[in-house]
N, C-alpha and C positions, 0 to 999 in steps of 0.2 A: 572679669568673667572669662571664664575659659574659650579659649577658641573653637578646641576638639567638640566642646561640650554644646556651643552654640550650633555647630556645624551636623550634630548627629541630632537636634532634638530638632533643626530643620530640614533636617533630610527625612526624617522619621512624619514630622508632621505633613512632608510635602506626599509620602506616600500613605498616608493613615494609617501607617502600623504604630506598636506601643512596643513596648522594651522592659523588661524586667533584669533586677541584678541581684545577684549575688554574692557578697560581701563577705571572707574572712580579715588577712591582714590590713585593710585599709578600711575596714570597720563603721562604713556608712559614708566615706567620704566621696564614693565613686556615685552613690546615689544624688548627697548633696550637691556634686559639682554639678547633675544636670537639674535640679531643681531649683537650683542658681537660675537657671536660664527661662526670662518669662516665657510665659505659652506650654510649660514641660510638662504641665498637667493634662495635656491632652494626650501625652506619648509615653509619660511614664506609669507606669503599673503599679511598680513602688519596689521594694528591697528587703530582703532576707540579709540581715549580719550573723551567720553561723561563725562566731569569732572561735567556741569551743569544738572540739572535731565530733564529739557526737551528736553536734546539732546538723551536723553536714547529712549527716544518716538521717535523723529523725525529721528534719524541714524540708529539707533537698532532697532526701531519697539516692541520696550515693550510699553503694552496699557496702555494707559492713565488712565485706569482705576486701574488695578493696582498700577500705583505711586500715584493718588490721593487715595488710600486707606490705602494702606502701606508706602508710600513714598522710596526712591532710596535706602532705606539698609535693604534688603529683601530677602531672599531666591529666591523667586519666580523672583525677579530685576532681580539678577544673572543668573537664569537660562535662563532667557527673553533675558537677554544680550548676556550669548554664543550662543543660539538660532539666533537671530537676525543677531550676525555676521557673521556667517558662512554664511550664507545667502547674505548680504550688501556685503561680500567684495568673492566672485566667481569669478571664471577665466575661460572665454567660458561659462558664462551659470552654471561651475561646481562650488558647493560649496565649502567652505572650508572642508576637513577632518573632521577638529575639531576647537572646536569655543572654546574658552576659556574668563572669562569675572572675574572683579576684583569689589565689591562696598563695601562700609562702611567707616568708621568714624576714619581717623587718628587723630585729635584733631587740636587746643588745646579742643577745648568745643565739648559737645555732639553736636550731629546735628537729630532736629527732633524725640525727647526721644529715640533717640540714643546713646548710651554709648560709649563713646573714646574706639577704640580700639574692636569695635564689626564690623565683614570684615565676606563677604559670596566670595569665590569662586567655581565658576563654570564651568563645562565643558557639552559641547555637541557636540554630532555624530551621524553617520545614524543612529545608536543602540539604543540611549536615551541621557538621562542628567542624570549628576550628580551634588552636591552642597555638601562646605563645609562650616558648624560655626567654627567661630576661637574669638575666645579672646585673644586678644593681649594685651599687656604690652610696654610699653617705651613709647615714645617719638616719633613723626610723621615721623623721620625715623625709627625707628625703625619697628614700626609697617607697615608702605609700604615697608621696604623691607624683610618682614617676609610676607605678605600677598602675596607680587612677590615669595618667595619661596615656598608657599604652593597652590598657582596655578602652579606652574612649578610639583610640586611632586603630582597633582590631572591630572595633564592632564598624566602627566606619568603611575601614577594608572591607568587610565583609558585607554592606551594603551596596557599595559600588558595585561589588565583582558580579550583583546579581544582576546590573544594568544591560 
């Protein structure tokens, strides 16, 4: 079991918030890693895999405009994308806590002058957004499950810093 993983769905639980994610390049795995962890059903919301970039528009509500200018491995995607979910997946009406969202380019080939292994994760809450670049190394596991660990340690940042 993940560390990151046990660590944000008791942090989360210890505050009653819930957490929703949003998935491209690591395609459900950032979800499973925290439903890996007993008790996660009381924190998680659940997950949006927009793997194809028009579903980032039509599930997520990142603008059109945006992805035809940037296309789906974008800072701005990412933040579109935890924005979005927090939003698409509410419970009564209430958003998620925190939206967390995953894009960019595990390989083999670039995608769209996208470099293998160029991943933005993102978080957002009532407070704002935040966004990471990462460059990754290896091989398309590799790099989704380092992209799943540094969205686990950005939403976690991002809960301390509100202490």
């Amino acid at each position: 079991m993940s560390a990151l993983a046990h660590a944000l769905v008791a942090t989360l639980t210890d505050r009653g918030e819930r957490i929703a994610i949003a998935e491209s390049l690591t395609g459900g795995m950032l979800v499973a890693r925290l439903v890996d962890v007993p008790g996660a059903s009381a924190v998680v919301s659940g997950g949006i895999v927009a793997y194809a970039t028009p579903l980032k528009a039509s599930l997520l509500d990142v603008p059109d405009e945006l992805l035809g200018q940037h296309g789906p491995v974008h800072p701005d995607v990412a933040l579109a994308m935890a924005v979005g979910v927090r939003a698409r997946l509410a419970i009564a009406d209430r958003p998620a806590d925190i939206g967390v969202a995953t894009t960019g380019v595990a390989g083999p080939e670039p995608q769209g002058g996208s470099p293998v292994g160029l991943v933005y994760v993102a978080v957002a809450d009532a407070r704002g957004t935040s966004v990471r670049e990462l460059r990754l190394a290896g091989g398309r596991a590799a790099i989704r499950s380092a992209a799943v660990d540094a969205a686990l340690a950005l939403a976690l940042d991002r809960l301390y810093a509100r202490e």
